[in-house]
C-alpha positions as CSV (number, residue, x, y, z in Angstrom):
1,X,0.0,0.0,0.0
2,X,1.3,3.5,-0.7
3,X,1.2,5.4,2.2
4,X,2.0,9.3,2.1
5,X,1.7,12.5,4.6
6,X,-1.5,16.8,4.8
7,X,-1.8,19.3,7.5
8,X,-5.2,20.6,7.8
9,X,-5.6,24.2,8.7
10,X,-6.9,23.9,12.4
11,X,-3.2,22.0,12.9
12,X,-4.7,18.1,12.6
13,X,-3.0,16.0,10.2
14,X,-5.1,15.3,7.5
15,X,-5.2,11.8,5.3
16,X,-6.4,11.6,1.7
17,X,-8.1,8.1,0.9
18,X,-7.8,7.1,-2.9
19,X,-8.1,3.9,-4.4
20,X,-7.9,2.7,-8.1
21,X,-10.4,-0.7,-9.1
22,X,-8.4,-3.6,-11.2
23,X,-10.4,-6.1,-13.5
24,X,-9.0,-8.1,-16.4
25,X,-9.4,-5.5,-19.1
26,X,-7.9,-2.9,-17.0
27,X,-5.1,-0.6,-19.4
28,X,-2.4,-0.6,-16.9
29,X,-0.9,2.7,-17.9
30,X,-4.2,4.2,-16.5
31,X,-4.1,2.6,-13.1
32,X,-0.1,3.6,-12.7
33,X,-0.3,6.9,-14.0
34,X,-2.8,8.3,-11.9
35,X,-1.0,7.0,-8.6
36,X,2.4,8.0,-9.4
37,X,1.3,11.8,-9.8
38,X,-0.4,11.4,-6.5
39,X,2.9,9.7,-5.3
40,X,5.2,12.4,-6.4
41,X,2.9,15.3,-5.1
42,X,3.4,13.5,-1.7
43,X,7.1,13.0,-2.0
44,X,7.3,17.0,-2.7
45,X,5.4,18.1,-0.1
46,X,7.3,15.8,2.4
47,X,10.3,17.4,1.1
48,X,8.6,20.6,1.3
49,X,7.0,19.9,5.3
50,X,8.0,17.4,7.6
51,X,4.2,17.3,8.3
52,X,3.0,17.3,4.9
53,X,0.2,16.0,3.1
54,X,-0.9,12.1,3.5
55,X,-2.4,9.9,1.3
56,X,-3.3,6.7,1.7
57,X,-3.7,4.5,-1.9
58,X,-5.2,0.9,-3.0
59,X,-5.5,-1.2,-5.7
60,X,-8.4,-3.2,-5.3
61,X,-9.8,-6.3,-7.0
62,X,-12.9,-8.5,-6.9
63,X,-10.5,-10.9,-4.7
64,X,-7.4,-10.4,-3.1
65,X,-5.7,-12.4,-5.5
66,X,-3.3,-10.7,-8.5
67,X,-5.0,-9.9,-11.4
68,X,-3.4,-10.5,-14.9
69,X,-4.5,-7.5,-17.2
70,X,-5.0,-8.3,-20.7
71,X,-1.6,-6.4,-21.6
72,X,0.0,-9.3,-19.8
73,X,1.3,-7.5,-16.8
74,X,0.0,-8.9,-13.2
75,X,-0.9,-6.7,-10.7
76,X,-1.4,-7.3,-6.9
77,X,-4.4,-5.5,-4.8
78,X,-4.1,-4.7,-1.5
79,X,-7.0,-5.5,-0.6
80,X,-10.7,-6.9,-2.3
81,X,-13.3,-4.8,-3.3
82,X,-15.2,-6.1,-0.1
83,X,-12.6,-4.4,1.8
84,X,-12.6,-0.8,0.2
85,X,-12.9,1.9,3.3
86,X,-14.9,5.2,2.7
87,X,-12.8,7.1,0.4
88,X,-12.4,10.7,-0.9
89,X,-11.0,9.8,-4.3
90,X,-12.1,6.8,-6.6
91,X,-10.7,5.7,-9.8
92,X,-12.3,3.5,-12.4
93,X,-9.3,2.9,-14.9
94,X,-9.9,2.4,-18.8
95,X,-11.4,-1.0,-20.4
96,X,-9.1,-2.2,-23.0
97,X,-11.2,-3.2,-26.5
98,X,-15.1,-3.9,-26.2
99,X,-16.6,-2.5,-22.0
100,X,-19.3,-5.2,-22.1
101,X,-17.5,-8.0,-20.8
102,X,-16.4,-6.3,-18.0
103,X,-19.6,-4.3,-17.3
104,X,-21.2,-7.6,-17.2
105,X,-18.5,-8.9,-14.7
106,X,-19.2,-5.8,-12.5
107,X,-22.9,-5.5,-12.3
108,X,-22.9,-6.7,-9.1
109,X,-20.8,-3.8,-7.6
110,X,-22.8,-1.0,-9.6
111,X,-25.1,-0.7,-5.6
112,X,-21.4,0.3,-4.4
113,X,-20.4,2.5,-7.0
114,X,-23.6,4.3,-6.5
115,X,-22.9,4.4,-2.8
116,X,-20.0,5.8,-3.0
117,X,-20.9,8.6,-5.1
118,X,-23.8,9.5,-2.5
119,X,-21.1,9.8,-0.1
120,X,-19.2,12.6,-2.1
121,X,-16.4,10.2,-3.2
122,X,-14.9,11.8,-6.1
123,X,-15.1,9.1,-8.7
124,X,-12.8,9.5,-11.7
125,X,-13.5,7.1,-14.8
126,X,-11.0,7.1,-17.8
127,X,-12.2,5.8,-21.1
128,X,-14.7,3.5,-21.5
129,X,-14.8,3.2,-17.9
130,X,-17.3,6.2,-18.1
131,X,-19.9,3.1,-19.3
132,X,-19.8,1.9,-15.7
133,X,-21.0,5.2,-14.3
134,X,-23.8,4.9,-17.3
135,X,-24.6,1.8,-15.9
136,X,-25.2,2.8,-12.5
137,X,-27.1,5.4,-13.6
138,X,-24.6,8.2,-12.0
139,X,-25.0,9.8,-15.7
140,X,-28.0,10.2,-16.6
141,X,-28.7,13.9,-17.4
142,X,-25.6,14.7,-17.0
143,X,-22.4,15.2,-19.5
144,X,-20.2,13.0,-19.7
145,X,-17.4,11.7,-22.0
146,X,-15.5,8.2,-23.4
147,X,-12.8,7.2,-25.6
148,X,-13.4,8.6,-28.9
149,X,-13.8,5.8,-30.9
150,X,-16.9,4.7,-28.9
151,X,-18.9,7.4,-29.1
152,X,-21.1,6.5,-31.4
153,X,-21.7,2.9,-29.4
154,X,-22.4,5.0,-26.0
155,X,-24.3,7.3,-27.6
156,X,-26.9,4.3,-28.5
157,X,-26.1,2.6,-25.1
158,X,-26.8,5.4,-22.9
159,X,-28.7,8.4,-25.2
160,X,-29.9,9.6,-21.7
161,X,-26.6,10.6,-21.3
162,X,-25.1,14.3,-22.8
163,X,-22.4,13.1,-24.6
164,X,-19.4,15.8,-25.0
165,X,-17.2,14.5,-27.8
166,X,-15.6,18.0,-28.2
167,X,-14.4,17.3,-24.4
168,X,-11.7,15.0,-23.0
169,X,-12.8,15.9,-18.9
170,X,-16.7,16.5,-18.2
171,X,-17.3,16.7,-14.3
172,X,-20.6,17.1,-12.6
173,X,-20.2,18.0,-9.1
174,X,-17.9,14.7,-7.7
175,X,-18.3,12.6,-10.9
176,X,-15.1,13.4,-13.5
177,X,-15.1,11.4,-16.6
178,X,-12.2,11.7,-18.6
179,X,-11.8,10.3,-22.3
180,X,-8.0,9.6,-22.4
181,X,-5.0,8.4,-20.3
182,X,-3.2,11.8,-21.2
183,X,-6.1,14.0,-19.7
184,X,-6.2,11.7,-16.8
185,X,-2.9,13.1,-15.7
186,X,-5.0,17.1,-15.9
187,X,-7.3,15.5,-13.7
188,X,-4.6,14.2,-11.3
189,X,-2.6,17.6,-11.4
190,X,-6.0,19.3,-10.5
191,X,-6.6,17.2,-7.5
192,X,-3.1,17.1,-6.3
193,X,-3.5,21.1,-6.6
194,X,-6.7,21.0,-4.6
195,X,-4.8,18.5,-1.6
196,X,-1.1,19.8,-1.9
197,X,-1.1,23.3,-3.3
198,X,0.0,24.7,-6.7
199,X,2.8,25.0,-5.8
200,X,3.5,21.0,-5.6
201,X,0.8,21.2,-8.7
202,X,3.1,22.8,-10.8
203,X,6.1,21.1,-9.7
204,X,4.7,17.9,-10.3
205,X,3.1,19.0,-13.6
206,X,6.4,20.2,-14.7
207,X,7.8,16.7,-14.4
208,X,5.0,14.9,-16.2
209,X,5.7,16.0,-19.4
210,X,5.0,20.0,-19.1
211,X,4.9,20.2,-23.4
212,X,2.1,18.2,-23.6
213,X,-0.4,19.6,-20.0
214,X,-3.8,21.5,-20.2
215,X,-4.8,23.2,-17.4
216,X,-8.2,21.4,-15.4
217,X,-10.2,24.4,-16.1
218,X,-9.2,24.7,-20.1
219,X,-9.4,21.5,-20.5
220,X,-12.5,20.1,-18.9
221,X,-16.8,21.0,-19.7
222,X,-17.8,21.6,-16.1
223,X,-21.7,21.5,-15.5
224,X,-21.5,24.4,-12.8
225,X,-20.2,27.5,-12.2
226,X,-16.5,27.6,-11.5
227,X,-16.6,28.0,-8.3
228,X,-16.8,25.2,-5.2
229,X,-18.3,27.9,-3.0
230,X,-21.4,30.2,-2.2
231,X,-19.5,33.3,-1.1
232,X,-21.7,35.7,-3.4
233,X,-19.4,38.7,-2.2
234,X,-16.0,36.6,-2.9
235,X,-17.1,35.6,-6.3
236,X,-16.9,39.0,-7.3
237,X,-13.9,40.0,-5.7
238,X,-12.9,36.5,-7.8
239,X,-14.4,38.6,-11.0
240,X,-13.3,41.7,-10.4
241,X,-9.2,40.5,-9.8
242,X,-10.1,38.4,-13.2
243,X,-11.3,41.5,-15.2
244,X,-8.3,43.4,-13.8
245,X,-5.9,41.2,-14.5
246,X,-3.6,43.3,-16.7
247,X,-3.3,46.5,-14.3
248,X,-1.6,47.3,-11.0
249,X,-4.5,46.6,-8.1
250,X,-4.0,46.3,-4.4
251,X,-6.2,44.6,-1.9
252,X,-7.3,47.8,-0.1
253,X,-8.8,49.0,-3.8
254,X,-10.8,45.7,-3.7
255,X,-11.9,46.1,0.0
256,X,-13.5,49.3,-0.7
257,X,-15.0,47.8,-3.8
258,X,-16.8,45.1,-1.7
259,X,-17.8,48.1,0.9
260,X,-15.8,45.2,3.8
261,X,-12.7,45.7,5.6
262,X,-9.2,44.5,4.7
263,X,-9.4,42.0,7.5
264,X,-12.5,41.1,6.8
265,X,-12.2,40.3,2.8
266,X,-9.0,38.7,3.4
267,X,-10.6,36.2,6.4
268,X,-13.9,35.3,4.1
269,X,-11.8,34.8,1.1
270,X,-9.3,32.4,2.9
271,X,-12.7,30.7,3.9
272,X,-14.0,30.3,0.5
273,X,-10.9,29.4,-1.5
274,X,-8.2,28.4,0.7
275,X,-5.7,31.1,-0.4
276,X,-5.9,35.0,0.4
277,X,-6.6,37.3,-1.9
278,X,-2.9,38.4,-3.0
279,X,-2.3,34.6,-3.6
280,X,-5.1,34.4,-5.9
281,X,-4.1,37.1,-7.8
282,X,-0.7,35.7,-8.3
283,X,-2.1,32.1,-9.1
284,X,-4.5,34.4,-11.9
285,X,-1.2,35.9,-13.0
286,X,0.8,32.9,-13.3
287,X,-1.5,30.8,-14.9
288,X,-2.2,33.9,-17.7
289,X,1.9,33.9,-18.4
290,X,2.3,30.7,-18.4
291,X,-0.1,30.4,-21.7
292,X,1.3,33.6,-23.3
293,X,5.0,32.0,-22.7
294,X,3.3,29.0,-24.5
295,X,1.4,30.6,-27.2
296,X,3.2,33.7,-27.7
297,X,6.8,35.1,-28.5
298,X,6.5,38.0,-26.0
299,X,9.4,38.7,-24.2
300,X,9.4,38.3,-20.1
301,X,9.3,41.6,-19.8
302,X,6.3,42.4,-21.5
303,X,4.4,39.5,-20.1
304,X,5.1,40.4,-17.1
305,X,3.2,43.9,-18.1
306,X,0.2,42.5,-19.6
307,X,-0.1,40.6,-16.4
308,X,0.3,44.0,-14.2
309,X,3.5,43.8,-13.3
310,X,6.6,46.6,-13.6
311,X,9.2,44.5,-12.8
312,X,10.0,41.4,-14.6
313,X,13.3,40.7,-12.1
314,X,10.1,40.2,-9.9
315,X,7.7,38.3,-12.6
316,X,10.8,35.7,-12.9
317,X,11.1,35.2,-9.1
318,X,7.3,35.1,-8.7
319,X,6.9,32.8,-11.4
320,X,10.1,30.3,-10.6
321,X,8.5,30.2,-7.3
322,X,5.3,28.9,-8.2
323,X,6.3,27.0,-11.5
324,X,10.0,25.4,-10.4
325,X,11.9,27.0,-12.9
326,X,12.3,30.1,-14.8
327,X,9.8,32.1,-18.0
328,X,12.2,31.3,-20.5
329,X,13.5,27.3,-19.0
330,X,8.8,27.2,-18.9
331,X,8.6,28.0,-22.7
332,X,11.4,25.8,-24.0
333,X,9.8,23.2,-21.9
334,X,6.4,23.4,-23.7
335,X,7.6,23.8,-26.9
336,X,9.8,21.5,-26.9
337,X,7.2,19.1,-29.4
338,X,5.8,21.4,-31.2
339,X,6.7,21.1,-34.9
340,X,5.6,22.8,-38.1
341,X,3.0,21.1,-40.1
342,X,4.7,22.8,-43.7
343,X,7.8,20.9,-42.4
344,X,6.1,17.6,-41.7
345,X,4.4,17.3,-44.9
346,X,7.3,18.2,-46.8
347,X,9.0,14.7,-45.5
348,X,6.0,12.5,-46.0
349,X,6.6,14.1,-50.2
């Protein structure tokens, strides 16, 4: 069992439970992908806090026997599916070829499944797992996405469902469906975000293949408002930072803005995100140079304007500190796949 350490705010250590469900047709790469991301965001925050954030992880199977994926490769569970504790993180890894057989084989554990999403488990299917969530009904209504080449199949299996073939990640409320092991990896950087920081985010993003990541939010169709909270008054000081991203602001011009005190807008946004106010802003600010380092040949100095900053000698140390490494090291990194399609179809000729 992986076993890794999360301080919660009030001081009491805090343990993430995730565990990842193995059957036959089970593509390996999305059962081992998902937990080393999880695995490395622990490892940084230890690094990073002696009390850091710990997660506890299983593989579980119908028995607790190994199971010998269709690839070949044998895996052992820790422990049966019998055995599973509550959780805060599920994951229902992708069915290699044809989902029936192996919907079939897990009819009887669709009651569970359904439990568990009652509970608020955050369930996360990759592929054609999303059919198991269709089958316990945990879709219906709702969008939801697959592996591409079975959409027209789901579509005709489950035509209550609102298929998004335009999306890899849907996600209504704690149900994720993603359509791809590549976007399961967004999903997991998201999460680890949410549990560890973005600070570890980013560090561990940087290491799994930076060139090729999507942020959550770009990435995924989300059937509700961005927002996990109900903080009417911190959802437009959310707004406001976001429509005033590209100018000099300080907190005291948003405190008179919301009509509240400085203390008083910095304790209710802390409530409702988990991060003041200035760190928002920065997160905003990273997150908006990181894509025009990706997309754009500006120079560091004037992204660092169009994100409201003077200083770019600051805009490097702000953005190495939340991203691990400098503007410039960030957009060889991402680039470093792109090609030119003129290029590419001149050596096919």
């Amino acid at each position: 069992m992986w076993y890794f350490s999360h301080n919660s705010p009030d001081g009491e250590i805090s343990v993430y439970t995730a565990a990842t469900l193995l059957y036959p047709n089970a593509l390996a790469t999305s059962v081992t992908l998902p937990m080393e991301i999880l695995q490395a965001a622990s490892q940084m925050a230890g690094v990073k806090s002696r009390n850091g954030p710990q997660v506890k992880m299983f593989l579980a199977a119908p028995e607790k026997a190994p199971v010998t994926l269709s690839s070949g490769l044998t895996l052992l569970p820790h422990i049966s599916y019998a055995q599973l504790p509550e959780l805060d993180l599920l994951l229902l890894p992708a069915i290699w070829r044809n989902p029936v057989p192996t919907l079939r084989a897990m009819q009887e554990w669709l009651d569970t499944l359904r439990a568990y999403a009652a509970a608020g488990t955050r369930i996360c299917s990759v592929g054609t797992a999303s059919c198991l969530l269709a089958e316990a009904g945990l879709l219906t209504g709702q969008p939801a996405t697959t592996h591409w080449n079975y959409f027209h199949q789901f579509a005709r299996r489950y035509p209550d469902v609102k298929l998004k073939t335009r999306h890899l990640i849907t996600q209504t409320g704690n149900i994720y469906c993603v359509g791809s092991v590549n976007s399961i990896a967004d999903v997991m950087v998201h999460i680890a975000e949410e549990w560890f920081g973005s600070h570890i985010a980013r560090a561990v993003e940087n290491q799994f293949s930076p060139e090729i990541r999507r942020s959550f939010r770009a990435a995924a169709y989300q059937n509700e408002a961005d927002s996990s909270h109900h903080d009417e008054t911190i959802i437009e000081a959310q707004q406001w930072l976001q429509e005033r991203l590209g100018r000099a602001v300080t907190m005291v011009e948003l405190a008179g803005h919301l009509d509240l005190t400085s203390r008083t807008l910095n304790r209710r946004f802390r409530q409702a995100t988990g991060m003041s106010p200035q760190a928002y802003l920065q997160t905003l600010r990273i997150n908006h140079a990181r894509e025009l380092l990706k997309h754009s040949n500006l120079g560091v100095g004037e992204i660092a304007w169009q994100i409201g900053l003077q200083d770019a000698s600051y805009f490097s140390q702000l953005f190495r500190r939340h991203c691990g490494m400098s503007p410039l090291n960030y957009r060889e990194a991402v680039r470093g796949k792109l090609f030119a399609p003129g290029a590419h179809s001149a050596a096919l000729e």
